[in-house]
Every structure is written in structure tokens, then in C-alpha cells.
C-alpha positions as CSV (number, residue, x, y, z in Angstrom):
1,X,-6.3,7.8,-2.6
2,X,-7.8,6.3,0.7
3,X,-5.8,6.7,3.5
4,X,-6.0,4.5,6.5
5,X,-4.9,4.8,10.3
6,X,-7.4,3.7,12.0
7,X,-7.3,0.4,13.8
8,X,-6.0,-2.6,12.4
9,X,-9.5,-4.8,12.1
10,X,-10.2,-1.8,9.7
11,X,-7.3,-2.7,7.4
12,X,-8.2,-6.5,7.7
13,X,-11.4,-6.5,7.1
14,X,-11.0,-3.9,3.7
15,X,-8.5,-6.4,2.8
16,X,-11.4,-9.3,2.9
17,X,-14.3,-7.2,1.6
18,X,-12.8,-5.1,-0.8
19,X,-13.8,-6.1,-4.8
20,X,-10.6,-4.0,-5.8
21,X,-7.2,-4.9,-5.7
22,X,-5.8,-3.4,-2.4
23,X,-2.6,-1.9,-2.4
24,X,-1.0,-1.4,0.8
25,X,2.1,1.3,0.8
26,X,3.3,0.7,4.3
27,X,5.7,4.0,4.8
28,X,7.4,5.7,7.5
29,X,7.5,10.2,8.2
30,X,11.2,9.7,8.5
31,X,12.0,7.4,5.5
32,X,13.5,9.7,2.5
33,X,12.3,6.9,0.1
34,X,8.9,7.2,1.1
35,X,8.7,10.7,1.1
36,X,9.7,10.0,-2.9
37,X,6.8,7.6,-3.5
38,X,4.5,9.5,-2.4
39,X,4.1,12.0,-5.5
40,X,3.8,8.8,-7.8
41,X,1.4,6.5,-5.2
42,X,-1.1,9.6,-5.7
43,X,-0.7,9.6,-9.5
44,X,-1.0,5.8,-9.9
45,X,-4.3,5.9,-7.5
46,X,-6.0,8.3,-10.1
47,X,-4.8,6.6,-12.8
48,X,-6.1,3.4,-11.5
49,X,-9.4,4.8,-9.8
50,X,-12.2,2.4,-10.1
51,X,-9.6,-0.3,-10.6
52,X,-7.6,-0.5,-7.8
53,X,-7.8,1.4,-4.2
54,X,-4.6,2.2,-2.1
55,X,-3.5,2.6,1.3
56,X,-1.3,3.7,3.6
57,X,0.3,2.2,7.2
58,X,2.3,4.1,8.8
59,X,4.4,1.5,10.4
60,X,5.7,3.3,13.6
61,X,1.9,3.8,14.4
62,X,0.8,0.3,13.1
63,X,4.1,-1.9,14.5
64,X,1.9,-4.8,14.5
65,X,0.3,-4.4,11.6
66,X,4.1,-4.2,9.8
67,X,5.2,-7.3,12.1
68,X,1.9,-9.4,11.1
69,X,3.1,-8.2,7.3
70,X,6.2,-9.3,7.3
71,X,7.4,-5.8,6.6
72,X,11.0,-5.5,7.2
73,X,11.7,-2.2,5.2
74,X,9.6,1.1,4.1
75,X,8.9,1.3,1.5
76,X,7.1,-1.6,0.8
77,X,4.2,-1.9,-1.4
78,X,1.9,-5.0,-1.1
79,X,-0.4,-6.1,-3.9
80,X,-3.9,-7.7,-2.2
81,X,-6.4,-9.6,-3.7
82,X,-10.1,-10.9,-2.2
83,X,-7.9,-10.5,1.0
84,X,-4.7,-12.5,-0.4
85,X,-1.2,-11.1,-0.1
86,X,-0.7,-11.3,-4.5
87,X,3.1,-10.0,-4.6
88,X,5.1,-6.9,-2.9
89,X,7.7,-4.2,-3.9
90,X,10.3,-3.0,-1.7
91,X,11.6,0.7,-2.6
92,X,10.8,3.3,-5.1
93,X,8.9,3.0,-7.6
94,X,7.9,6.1,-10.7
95,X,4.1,6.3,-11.2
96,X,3.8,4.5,-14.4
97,X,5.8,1.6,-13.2
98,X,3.4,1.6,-10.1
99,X,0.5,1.3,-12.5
100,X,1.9,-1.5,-14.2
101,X,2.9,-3.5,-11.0
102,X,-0.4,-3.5,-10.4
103,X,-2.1,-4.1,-13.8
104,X,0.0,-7.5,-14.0
């Protein structure tokens, strides 16, 4: 799985370059929920390796970043494509589910 937290242009421009679907989890340290994603984010990434890449935002370190988003809860799980916002998920999701989320 790629992690990001570097600086926003970073995100943005993997977003617009990127020949993969893009799937942003943006999470939280303190949010139980995301602490439960995490197990099946990391299975779903090697599941899907070579067919999708994934990345996390810590929102309390990237407030803008959520704000630009529209991210009003953690988790939430956005879907890009050639640098288009596709669909999002709010909330927990098992690994296979993941997978197929973003197969569809």
C-alpha cells in the first residue's frame, strides 16, 4: 500500500498522473472505525496490486486536504479516476467488499 503525508500538491498531482484507480482512505489515529479498516485496506491493496493503488490522509494533519474533499467523517474512502472523484464510502468496510467497491 502507498502511504502518503507529504504535502498536498503530492496527493493532487498523483491523483492527475496516476494510470490506476486511486483510492484515497482519509482516516484519523483516534477514530476506532479506522483503526478497523485498516487490516482490510492492506488486504484489498495486495489483492488489487497492479490494479489499483491506495492512500492514506490523515485528516488532522491534512485539514485542508479533508475540507477541499468534502470529507465530513473518517472513515471515508474515495474512489479516483484520471484525477476524477468516481464515488466514496463512508465507514467500515471487510476486505473483500473493499475489493469489489472498487472493481465496479
Amino acid at each position: 500500500m502507498t502511504t502518503t503525508a507529504t504535502a498536498v500538491p503530492t496527493l493532487e498531482a498523483l491523483l492527475a498522473s496516476s494510470a490506476l484507480p486511486v483510492v484515497v482512505d482519509f482516516w484519523a489515529p483516534w477514530c476506532g472505525p479506522c483503526r478497523a479498516l485498516a487490516p482490510a485496506i492492506e488486504k484489498a491493496a495486495s489483492e488489487l496490486a497492479g490494479k489499483a493503488r491506495f492512500v492514506k490522509v490523515n485528516v488532522d494533519e491534512r485539514q485542508a486536504l479533508a475540507a477541499r474533499h468534502g470529507i465530513r467523517a473518517v472513515p471515508t474512502l474515495v474512489l479516483f479516476r484520471a484525477g476524477a472523484e468516481v464515488k466514496r464510502h463512508s465507514g467500515v468496510l471487510d476486505a473483500g467488499a473493499l475489493a469489489r467497491w472498487v472493481r465496479e
